[in-house]
N, C-alpha and C positions, 0 to 999 in steps of 0.2 A: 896335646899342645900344638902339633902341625895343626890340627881344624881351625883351633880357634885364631892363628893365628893367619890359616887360609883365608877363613873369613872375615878378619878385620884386614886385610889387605883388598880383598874382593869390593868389601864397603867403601877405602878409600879410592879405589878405581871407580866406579862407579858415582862418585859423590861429587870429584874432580868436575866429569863433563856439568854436572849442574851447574857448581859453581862458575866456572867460565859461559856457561848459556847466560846465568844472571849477570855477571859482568857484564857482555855483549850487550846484552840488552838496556840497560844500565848507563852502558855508552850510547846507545842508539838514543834512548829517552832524554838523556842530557844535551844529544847535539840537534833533537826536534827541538826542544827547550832553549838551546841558545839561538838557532834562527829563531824562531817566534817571537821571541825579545828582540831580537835585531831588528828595529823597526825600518831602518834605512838600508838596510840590505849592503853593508860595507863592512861586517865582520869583526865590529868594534863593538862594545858597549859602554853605552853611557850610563849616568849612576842611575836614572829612573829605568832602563834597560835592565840594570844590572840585578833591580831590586823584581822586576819582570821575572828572569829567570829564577833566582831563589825563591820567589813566592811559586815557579811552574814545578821548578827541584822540588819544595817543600812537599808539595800537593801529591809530586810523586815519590817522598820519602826518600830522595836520593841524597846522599853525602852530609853534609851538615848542618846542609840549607830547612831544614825543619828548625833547628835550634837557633838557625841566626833570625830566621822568621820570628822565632816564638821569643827570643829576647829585642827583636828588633835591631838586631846588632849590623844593619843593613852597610853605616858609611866604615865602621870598622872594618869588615870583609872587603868591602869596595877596597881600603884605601890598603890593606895586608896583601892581594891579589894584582893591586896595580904597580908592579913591581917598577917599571918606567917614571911613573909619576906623570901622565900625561893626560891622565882626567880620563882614560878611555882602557877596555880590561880584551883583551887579544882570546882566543882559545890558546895558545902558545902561552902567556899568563896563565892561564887555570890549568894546562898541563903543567907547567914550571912548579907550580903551588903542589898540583900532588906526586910532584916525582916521576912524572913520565912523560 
């Protein structure tokens, strides 16, 4: 009973670092992704911007941005994200939206 339960401890230490590599990375691909759509270089997006990124997310299968792709659910996300209402979506916005 100790082994196996050595061993399922052993698994979740070891599983941990992936999952936070992935994360990282995850973050890294999302904030390539949000400059690259920043066509003005001022940290804001706009809604052809905005659709920029989710088609870059989609491609790289990050967050939800495949499904809003695939339904085209583009101005619905813009307008659920644009928490301000001010036609323009912050990184501070898309952290706000997932809780961090």
């Amino acid at each position: 009973m100790r082994i196996l339960t050595l061993i399922s401890l052993s698994t979740a230490v070891l599983a941990t670092p992936a999952l936070a590599l992935d994360e990282n990375s995850n973050r890294a691909a999302f904030q390539t992704n949000f400059k690259q759509a920043d066509g003005n270089r001022d940290k804001k997006l706009t809604k052809a911007e905005f659709r920029k990124l989710i088609d870059a997310n989609a491609a790289d299968d990050l967050g939800r941005a495949p499904m809003i792709k695939r339904f085209g659910a583009y101005d619905n996300a813009f307008a659920r994200v644009d928490a301000n209402k001010d036609g323009m979506i912050t990184l501070k916005e898309l952290a706000a939206l997932r809780g961090k």
